[in-house]
BAVEXLO-766437 format. One record per residue: residue in one letter; x, y, z of N, C-alpha, C, O in turn. Coordinates in steps of 0.001 Angstrom, whole numbers, plus 500000, padded with zeros to 6 digits. Example, Ala and Ser with C-alpha at 12.3 -4.5 7.8 and 13.67 -1.06 7.14 Angstrom:
2
a513190494310507800512300495500507800513200496700507800514236496681508465;s512850497750507080513670498940507140512900500030507870513409501138508039;
REM end
This chain:
446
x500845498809500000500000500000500000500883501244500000501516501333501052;x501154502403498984501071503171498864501060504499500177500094504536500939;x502030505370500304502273506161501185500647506873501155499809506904502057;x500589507354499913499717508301499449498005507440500036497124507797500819;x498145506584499431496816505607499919496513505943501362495496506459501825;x497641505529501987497181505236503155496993506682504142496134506767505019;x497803507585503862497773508840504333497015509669504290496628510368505226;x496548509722502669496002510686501771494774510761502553494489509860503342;x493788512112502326492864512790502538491625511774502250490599512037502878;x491589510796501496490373510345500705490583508979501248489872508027500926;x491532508909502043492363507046502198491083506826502996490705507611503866;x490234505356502540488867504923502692489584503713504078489110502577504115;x490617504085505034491255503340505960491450504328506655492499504221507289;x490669505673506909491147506851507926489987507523508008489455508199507127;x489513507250509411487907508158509415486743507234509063485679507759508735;x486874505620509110485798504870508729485904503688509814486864503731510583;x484738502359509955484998501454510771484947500664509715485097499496510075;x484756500805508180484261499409507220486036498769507089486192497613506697;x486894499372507342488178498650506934488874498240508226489979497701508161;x488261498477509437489523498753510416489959497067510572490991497186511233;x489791495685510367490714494724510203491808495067509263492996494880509527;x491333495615508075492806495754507565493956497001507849495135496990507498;x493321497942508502494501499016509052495141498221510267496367498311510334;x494498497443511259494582496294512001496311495946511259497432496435511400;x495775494965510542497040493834509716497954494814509606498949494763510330;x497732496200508409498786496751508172499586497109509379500751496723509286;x499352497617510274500209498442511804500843497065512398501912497106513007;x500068495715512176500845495094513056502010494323511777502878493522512122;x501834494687510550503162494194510207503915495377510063505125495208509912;x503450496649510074504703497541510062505330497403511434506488497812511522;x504816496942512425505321496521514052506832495954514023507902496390514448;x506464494854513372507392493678513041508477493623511977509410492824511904;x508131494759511063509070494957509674510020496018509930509834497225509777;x511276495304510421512444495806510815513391496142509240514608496313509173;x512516496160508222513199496173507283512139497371505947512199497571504734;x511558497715506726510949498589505639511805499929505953512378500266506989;x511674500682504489512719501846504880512306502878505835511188503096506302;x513843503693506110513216504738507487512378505892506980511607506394507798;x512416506477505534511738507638504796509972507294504732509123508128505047;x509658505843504240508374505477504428507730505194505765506600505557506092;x508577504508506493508350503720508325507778505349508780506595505422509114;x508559506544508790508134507673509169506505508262508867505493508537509512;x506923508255507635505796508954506901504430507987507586503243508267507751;x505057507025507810503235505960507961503447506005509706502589505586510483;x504385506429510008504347507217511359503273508300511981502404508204512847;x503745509402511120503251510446510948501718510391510860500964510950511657;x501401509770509968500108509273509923498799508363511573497645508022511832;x500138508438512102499147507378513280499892505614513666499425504626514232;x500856505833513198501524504272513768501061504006515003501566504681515900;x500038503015515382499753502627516775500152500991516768500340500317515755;x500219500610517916500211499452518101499073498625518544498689498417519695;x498446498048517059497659497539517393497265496062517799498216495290517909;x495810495482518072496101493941518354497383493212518795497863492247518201;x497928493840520009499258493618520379499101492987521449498386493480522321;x499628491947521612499932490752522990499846491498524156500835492197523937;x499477491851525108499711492159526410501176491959527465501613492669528371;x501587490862526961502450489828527396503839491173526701504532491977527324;x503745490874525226504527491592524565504880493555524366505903494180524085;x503411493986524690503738495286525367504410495643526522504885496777526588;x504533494852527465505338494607528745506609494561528344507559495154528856;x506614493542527024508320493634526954509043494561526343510124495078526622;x507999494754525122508544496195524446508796497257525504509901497785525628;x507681497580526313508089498873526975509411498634527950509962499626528426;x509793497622528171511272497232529026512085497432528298512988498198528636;x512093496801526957513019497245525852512985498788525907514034499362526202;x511978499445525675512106501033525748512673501500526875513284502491526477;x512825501419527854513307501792529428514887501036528975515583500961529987;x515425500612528041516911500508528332517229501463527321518026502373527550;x516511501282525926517127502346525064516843503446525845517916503750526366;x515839504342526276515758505700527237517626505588527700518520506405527475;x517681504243528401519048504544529368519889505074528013519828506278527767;x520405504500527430520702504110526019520892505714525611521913506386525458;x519580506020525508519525507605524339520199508888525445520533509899524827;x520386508935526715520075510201527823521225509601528716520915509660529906;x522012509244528572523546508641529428524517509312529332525511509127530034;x524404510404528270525720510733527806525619512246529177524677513014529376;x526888512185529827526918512966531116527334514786530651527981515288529731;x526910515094531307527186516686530998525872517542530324525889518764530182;x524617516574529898523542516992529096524433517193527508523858517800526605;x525074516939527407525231516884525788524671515751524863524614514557525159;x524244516368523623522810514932522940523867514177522416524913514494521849;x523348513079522742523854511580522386524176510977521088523400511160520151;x525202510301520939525600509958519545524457509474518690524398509700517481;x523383508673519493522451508101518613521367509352518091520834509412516982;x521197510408519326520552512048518208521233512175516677520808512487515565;x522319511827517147522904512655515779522700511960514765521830512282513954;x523512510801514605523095509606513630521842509322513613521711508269512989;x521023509646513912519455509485513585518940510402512997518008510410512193;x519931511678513649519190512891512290519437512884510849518582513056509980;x521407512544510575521636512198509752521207511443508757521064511751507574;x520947510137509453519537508861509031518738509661508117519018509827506930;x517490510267508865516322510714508674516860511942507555515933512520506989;x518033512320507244517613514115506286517074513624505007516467514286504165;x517383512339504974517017512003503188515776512532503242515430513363502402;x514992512141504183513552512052504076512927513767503945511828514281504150;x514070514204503562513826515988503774513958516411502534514424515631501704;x513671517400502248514015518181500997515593518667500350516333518538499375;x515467519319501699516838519894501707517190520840503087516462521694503592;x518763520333503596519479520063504750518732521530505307518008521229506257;x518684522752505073518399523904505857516545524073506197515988524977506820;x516148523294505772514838522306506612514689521877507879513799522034508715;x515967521172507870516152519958509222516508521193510110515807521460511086;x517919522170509673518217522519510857517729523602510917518502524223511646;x516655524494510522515910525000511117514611525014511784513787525836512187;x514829523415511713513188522947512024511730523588511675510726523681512381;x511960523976510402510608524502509446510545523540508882511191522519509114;x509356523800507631508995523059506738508844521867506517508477521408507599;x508901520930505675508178519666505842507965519031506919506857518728507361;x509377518715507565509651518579509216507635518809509920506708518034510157;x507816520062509983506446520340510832505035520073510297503937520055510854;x505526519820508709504002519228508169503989517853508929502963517359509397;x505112517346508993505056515492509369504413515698511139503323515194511408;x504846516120511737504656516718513260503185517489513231502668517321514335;x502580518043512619501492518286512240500120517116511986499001517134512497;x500502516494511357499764515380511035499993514378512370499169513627512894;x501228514595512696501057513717513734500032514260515113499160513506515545;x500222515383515602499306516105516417497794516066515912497009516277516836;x497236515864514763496278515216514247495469514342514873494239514388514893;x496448513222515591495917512012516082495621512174517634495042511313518297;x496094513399518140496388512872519690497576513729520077498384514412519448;x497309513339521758498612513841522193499613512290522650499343511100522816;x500946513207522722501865511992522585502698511969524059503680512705524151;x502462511457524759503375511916526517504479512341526360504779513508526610;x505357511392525877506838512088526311507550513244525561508388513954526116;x507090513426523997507277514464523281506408515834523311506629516855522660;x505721515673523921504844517211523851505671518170525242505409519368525345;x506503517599526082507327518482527207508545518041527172508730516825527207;x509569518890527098510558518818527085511001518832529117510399519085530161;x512461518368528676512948517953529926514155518632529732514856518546528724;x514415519416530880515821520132531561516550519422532046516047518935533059;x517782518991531808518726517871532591519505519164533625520118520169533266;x519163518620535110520327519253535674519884521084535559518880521777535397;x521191521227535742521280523232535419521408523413533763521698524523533317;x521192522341532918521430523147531795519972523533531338518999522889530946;x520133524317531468518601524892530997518483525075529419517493525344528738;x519672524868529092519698525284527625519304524116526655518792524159525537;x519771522882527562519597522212526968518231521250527247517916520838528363;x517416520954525879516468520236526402516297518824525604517231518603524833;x515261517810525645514949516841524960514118518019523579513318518935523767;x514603517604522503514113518178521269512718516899520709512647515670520713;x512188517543520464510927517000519668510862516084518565510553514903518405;x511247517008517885511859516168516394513205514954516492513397513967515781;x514027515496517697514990514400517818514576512932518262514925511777518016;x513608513621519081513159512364519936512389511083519003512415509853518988;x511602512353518144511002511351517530511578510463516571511217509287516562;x512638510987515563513497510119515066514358509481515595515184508897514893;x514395509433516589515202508653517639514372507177517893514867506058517755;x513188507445518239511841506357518467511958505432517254512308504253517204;x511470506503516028511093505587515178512145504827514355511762503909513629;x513298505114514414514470504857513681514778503013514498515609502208514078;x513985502829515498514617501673516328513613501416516598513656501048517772;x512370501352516132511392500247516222510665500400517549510044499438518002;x510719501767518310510430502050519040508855503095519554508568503758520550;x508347502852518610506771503580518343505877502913519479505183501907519332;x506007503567520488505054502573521633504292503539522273504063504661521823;x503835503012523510502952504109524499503556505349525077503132506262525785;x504746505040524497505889506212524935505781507719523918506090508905524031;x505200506896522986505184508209522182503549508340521491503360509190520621;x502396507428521957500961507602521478500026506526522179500174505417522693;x499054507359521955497900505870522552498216505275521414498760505561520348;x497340503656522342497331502689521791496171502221521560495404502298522521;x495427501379519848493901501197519629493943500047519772494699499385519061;x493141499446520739492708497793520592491556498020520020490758498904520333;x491413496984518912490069496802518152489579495478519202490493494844519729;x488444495157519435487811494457519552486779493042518349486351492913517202;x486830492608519119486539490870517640485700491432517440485167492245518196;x485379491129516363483722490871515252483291492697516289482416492999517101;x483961493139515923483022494695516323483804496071515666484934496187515191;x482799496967515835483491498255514821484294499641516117484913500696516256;x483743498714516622484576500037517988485930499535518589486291498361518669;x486590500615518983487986500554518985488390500640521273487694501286522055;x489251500051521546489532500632522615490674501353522789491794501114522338;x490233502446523624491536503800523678492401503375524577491983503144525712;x493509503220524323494547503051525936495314504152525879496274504211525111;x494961505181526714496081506736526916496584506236528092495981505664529000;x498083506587527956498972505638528955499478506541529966499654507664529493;x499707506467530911500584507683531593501832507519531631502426508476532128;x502636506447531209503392505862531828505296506716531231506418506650531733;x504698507467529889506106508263529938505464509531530289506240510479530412;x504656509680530411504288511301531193505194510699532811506286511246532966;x504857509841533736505627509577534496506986509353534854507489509475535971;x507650508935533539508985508391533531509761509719533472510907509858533898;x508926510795532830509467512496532715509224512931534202510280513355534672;x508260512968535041507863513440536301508933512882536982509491513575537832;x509466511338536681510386510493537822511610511717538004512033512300539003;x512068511834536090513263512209536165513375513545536553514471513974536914;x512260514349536521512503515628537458512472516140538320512873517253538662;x511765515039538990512204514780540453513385514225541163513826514633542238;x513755513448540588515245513207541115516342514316540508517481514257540972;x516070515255539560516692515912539593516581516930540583517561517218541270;x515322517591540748515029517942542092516020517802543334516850518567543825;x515707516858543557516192515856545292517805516039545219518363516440546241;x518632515747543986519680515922543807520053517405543985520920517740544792;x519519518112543371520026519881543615519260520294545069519091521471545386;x518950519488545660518123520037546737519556519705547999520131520370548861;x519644518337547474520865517697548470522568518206548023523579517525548195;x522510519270547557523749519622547004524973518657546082526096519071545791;x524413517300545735525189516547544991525323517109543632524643517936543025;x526608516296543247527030516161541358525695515508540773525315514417541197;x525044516152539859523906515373539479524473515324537851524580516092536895;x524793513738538239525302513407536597523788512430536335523205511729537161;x523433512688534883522548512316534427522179511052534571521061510623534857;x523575510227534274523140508923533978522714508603535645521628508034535746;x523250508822536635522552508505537834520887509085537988519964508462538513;x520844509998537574519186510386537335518322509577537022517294509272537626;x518948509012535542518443508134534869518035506947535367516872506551535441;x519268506244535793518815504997536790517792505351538020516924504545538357;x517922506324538515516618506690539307515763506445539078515253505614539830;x514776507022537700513927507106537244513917506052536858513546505305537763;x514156505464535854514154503757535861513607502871536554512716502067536279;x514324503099537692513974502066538907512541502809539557511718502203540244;x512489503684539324511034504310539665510064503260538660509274502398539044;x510363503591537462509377503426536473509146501540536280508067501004536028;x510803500648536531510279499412536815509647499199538246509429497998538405;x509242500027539450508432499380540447506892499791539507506028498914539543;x506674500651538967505789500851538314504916500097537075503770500100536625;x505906499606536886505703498228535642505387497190536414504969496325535643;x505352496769537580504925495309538460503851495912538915502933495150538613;x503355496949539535501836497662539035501098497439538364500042496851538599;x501523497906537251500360497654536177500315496061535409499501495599534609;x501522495478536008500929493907535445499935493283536199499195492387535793;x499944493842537430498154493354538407497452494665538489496978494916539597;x497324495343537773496450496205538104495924497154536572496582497305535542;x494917497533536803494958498405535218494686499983536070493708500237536773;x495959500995535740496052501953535668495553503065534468496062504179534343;x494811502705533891494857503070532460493304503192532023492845502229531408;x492501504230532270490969504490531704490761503651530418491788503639529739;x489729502940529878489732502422528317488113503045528274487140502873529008;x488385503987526827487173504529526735486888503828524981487854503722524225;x485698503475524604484703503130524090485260504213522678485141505408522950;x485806503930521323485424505095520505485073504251518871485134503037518678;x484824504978518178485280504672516574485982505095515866486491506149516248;x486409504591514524487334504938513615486905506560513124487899507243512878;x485952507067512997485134507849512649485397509163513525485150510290513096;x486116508809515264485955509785515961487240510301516798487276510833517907;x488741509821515509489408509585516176489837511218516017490704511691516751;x489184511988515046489717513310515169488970514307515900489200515515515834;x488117513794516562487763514705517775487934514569519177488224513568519832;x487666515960519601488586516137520928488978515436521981489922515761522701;x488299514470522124489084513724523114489016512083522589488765511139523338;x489237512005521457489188510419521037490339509643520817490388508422520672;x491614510767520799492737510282521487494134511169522025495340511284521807;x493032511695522888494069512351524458494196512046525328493280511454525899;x495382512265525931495663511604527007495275512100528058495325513330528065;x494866511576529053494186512043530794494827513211531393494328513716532398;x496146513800530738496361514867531777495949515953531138495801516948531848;x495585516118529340494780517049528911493802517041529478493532518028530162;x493012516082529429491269516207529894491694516683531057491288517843531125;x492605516261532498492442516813533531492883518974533451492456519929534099;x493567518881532682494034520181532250492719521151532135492373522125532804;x491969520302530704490663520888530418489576521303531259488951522342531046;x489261520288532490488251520098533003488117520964534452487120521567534849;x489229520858535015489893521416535872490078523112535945490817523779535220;x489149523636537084488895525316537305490379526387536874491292526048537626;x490508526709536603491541527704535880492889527896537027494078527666536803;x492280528372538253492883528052539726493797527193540244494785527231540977;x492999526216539482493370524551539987494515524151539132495651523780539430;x493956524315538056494799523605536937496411523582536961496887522603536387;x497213524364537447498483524475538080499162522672538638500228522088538446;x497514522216539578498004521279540484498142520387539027499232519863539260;x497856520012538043497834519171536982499241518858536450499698517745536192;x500063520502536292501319520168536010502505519430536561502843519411537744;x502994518930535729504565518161536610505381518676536989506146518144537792;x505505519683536637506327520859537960505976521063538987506680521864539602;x504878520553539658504644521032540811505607519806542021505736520233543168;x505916519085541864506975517787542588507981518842542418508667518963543433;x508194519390541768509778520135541504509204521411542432509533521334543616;x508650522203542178508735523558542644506860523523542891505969523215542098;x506786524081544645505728523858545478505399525436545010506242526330544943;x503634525592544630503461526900544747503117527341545930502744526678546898;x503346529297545762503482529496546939502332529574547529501332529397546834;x502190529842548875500849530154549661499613530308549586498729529682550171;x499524531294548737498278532164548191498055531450547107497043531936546601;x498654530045546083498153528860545188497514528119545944496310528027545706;x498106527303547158497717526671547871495969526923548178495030526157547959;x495987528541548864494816528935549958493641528957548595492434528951548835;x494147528981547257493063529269546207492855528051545930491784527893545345;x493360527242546085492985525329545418491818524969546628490895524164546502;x492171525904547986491541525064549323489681525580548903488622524953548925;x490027526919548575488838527593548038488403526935547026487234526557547104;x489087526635545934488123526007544927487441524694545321486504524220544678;x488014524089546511487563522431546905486472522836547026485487522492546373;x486556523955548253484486523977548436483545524403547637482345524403547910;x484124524845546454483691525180545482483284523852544407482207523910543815;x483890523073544270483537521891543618482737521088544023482434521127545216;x482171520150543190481450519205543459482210518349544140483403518371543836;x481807517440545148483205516329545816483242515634544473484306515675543854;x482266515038543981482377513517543188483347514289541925483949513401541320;x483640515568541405484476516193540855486095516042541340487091515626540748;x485930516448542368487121516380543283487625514915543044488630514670542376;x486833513947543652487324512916543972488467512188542759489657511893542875;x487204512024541218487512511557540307488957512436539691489828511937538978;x488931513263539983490047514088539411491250513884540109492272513702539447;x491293513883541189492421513914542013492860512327542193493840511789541676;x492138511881542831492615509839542671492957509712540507493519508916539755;x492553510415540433492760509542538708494576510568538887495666510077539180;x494329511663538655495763512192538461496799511292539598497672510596539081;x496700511311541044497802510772541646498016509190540998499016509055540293;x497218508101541177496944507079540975497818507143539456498945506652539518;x497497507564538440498262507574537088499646508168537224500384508006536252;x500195508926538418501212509659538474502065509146539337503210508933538938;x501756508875540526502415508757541604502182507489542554502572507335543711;x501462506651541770501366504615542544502905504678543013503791505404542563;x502993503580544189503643503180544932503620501487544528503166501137543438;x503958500856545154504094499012545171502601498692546060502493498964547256;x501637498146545340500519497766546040500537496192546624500855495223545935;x500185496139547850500159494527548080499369493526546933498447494138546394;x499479492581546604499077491693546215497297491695546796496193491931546306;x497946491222548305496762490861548954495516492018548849494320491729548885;x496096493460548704494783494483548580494110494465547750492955494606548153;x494190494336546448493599494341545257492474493290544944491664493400544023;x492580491678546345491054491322546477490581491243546916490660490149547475;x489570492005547321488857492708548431487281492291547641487170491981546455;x486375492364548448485082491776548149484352491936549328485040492056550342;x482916491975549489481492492201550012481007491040550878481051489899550416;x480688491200551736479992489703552147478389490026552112478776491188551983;x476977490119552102475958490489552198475753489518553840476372488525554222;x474668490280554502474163489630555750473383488719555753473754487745556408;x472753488671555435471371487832554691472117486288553658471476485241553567;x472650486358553404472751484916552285474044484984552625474436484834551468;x475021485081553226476453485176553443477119484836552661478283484509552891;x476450484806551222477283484696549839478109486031549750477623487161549699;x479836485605549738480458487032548799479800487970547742479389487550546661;x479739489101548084479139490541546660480215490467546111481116489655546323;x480158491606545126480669492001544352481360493377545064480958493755546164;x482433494090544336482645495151544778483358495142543777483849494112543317;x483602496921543034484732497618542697486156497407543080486831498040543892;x486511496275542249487846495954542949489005497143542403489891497391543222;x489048497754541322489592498833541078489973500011541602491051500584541762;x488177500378541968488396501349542729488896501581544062489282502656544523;x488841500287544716488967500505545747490783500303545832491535500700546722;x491097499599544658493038499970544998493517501237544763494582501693545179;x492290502064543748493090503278543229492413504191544442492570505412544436;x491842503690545222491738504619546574492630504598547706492794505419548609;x493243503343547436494168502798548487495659503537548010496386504247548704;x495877503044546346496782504334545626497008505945546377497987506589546752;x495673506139546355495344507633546675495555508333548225495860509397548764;x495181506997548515495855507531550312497194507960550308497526509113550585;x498034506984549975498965506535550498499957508169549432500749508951549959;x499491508184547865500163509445547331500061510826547612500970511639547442;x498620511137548168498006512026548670499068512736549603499577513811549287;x499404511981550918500290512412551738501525512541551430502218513503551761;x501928511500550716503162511537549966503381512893549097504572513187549200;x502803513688548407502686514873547718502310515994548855502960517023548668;x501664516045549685501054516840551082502853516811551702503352517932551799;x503383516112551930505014516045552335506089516417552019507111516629552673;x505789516522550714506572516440549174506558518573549738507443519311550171;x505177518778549422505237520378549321505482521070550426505939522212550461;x504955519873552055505809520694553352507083520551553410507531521406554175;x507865519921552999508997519821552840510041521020552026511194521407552217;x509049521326551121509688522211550349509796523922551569510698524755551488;x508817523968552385508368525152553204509281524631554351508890525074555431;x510247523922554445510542523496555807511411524729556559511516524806557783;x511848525418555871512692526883556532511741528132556465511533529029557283;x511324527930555433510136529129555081509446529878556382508747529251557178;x509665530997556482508550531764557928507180531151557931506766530677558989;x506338531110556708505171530457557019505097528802556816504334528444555918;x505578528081557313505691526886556925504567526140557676503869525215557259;x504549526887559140503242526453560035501998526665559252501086525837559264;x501962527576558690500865528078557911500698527184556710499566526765556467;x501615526881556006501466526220555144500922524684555369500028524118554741;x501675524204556386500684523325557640499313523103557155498709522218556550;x499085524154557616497517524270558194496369524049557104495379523329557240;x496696524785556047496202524832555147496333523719554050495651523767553027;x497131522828554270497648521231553212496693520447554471495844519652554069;x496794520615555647495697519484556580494175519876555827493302519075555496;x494165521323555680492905521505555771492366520915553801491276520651553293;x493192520929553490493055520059551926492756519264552067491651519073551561;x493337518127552797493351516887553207492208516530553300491759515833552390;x491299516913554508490270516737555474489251516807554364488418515948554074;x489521518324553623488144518307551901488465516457551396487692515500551342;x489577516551551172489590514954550199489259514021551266488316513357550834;x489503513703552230488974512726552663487473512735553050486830511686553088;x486928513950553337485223514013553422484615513278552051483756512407551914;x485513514079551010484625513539549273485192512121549169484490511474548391;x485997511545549565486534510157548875485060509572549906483935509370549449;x485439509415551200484212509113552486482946508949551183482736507935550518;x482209510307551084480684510369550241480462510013548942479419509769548335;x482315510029548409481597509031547209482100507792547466483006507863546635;x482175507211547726482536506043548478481062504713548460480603503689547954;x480864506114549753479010505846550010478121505663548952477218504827548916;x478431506532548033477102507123547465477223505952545750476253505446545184;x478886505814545265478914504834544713478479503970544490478009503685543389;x478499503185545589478461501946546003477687501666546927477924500641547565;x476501502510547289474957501936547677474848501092549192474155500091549378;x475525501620549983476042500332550873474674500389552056474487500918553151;x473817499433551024472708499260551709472317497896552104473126496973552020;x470810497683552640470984496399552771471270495088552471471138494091553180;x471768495217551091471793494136550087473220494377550151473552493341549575;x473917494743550316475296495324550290475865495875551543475802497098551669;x476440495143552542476540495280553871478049495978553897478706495945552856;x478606496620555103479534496989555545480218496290556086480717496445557201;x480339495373555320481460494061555717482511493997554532482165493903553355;x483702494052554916484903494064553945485916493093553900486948493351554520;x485841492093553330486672490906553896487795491192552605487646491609551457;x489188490674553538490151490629552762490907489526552851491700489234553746;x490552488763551623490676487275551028491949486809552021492107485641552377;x492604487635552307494230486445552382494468486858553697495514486749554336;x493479487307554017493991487649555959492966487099557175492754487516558314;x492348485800556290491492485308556665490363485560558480490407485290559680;x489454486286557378488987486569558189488523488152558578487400488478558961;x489458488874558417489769490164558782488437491096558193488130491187557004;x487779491720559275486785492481559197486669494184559293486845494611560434;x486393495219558239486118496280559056484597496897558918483959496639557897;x484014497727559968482791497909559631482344498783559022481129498944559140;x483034499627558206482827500293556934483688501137556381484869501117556728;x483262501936555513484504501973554671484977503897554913485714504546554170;x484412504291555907485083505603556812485723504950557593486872505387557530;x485660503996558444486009503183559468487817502582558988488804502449559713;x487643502332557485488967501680556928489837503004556456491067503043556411;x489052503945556157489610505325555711490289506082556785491290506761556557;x489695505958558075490561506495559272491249506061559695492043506666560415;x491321504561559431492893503505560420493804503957559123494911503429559228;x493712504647558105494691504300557219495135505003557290496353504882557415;x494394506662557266494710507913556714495536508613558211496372509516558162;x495148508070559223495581508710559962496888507973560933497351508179562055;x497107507222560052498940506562560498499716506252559671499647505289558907;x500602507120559761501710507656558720502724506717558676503736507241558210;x502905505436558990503843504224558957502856503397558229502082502612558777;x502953503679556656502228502788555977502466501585555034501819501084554114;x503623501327555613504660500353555225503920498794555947503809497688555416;x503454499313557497502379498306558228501819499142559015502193500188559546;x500360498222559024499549498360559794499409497834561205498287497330561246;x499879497730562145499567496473563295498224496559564060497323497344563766;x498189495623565123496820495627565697495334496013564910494665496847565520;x494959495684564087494015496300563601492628495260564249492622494061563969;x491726495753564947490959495212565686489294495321565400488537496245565698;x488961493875564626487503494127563909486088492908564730486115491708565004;x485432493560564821484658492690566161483550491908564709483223492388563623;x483319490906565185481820490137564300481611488775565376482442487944565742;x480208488913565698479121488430566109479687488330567942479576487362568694;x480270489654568227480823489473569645481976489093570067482276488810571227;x482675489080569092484026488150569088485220489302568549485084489970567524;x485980489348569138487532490150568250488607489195568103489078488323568834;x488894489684566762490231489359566365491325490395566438490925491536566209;x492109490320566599493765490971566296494401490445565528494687489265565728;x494907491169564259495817491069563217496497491753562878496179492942562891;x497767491352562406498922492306562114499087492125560353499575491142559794;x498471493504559605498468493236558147499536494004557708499715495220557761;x500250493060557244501512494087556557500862494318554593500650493568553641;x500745496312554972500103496221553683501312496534552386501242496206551202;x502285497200553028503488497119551883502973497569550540502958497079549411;x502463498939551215501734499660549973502647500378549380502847500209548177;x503530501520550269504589502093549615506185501299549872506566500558550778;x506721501703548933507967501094548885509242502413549097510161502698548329;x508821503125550613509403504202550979511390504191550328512128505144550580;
REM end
């Protein structure tokens, strides 16, 4: 198939559901065709290269493969760009008109980058990253991307991903967070490093972030971090049919607020008077607003190592003492949410720790707090119906036995002891009787 075919304005494989098995086939053999050239591989880039109908098993590995080349591309110490930038630009000029194109980054260049913004946003290329004090120097756009695609590297790192579904015309969206994070890791440890007065050579950054981003990868192999919304071929060019969650949170999010969305804020705490206006907008929001917004951003941003054992959690009803059902999701990405919540609440007193108002600043991150934990509390409730058919009994499969009597009740032993590495004594009474158990929940991996 033809560049033009498949690209072109009229291509009866862009904007329809009657073909999507065969855009299907095509993406997953351009996946695999380590041998088609780099001038075309681009161009059908440009166009929307996703990875589609792709193993689960095998996205796991690709993205590991991607986390060494990252080491691979960003090692070279001092922030100077890496031998493989260069030779990849070199690579790629054929695909140009002519050389004072490339290095002024006009012209065709931005038609291809154009079309690509077409589809979506892309995590790790839409923000550049500051290594260190060089401010001058950043991750380039265009480098990055010929850097990706030159090595077979077109993954969640650089676009959602479409699962088609069998015998059906609708597509599933996977917007990933996961190099929006791997950028947050690394600017935070750059952070921590200039904070602690060390040599912050990159490649130690790097391995930081890394090792951030593989506890993060044993996450999401038990857990799905990742919204999947419902779309068609038909709707992939409107506004949110393939963006990623920190636009929509960008979008949705009071003008005030929207600050807390960015990844600078781990790096540099705003000051006071940001703070006292976010506390104002809480009461200003709807909770079930609040809630969904804030657990979805930390939870996609800032997970920790979740126990095994939390994630199966289940209902007992009173009446038929058959196990319910419950939101097993939600209730880890609430457990997520505790545990990051404070972790970020720490993150920004920390930053005030000399500061004259730091007490103040105190006061006003508790009094945040207390808003989120009232709205997590009522939607909680209000979710999940916890009525008579649906009792306030919470059993957790592997601690046989272990009871609490509802789910404010589990929200206050948690929220309010800051050694959350374990829990001890936790003491749940049923039919007159107590138990004592010591649950090690080994939620964060301090």
């Amino acid at each position: 198939m033809s560049i033009q075919h498949f690209c072109g304005k009229n291509s009866p494989l862009v904007g329809n559901t009657s073909g999507y098995d065969e855009v299907a086939q095509i993406f997953d053999e351009r996946l695999y065709d380590k041998e088609a050239h780099p001038c075309e591989d681009f161009y059908h880039f440009a166009c929307g290269k996703y990875n589609m109908n792709a193993k689960k098993n095998f996205l796991w590995k690709l993205l590991e493969n991607t986390l060494e080349t990252m080491e691979g591309l960003l090692t070279d110490e001092g922030g100077i760009p890496s031998k493989a930038f260069n030779l990849s630009k070199h690579y790629y000029m054929s695909c140009l008109r002519n050389h004072e194109e490339w290095e002024s980054h006009t012209g065709y260049i931005q038609t291809v980058i154009g079309k690509i913004r077409n589809f979506g946003h892309f995590p790790l290329i839409d923000a550049n990253i500051s290594y260190y004090n060089r401010s001058d120097y950043e991750l380039d756009l265009i480098d990055v991307l010929i850097y990706f695609n030159k090595n077979g590297l077109t993954t969640e790192w650089l676009a959602p991903m479409f699962f088609f579904r069998d015998n059906d015309t609708t597509v599933m969206q996977f917007s990933s967070g996961i190099a929006y994070t791997f950028r947050q890791n690394l600017k935070l440890a750059i952070a921590l490093c200039i904070r602690a007065n060390s040599t912050c050579y990159l490649q130690k950054l790097l391995k930081d972030a890394i090792s951030m981003r593989l506890l993060a990868l044993y996450i999401n192999k038990h857990l799905y971090m990742a919204k999947l919304q419902s779309t068609t071929l038909g709707k992939l060019n409107e506004s949110y049919s393939s963006v990623d969650l920190f636009k929509y949170l960008a979008d949705i999010s009071p003008l005030e607020v929207r600050h807390v969305f960015q990844d600078a804020l781990l790096v540099e705490a705003p000051p006071l008077e940001a703070i006292e206006r976010f506390d104002a907008e809480l009461k200003r929001i709807p909770k079930i607003v609040i809630v969904n917004t804030i657990i979805s951003h930390f939870v996609f941003n800032s997970y920790r190592h979740l126990d095994v054992r939390f994630y199966t959690l289940s209902t007992r009803g009173k009446e038929s003492g058959e196990p319910g059902k419950l939101d097993l999701k939600k209730l880890a990405e609430s457990w997520c949410f505790l545990k990051t919540q404070e972790k970020f609440g720490q993150a920004l007193l920390a930053s005030y720790a000399t500061a004259a108002d730091g007490h103040e600043t105190q006061k006003v991150m508790q009094k945040i707090y207390n808003h989120l934990k009232d709205a997590f509390i009522e939607t909680i409730n209000e979710k999940h119906h916890w009525s008579s058919k649906i009792k306030k009994y919470v059993r957790v499969e592997n601690v046989y036995g272990l009871h609490f009597t509802d789910m404010e009740d589990i929200f206050n032993r948690i929220s309010l002891h800051y050694d959350f590495a374990t829990l001890h004594n936790i003491t749940a009474a049923k039919d007159h009787r107590t138990r004592t158990e010591t649950v090690s929940l080994n939620v964060l991996n301090a």
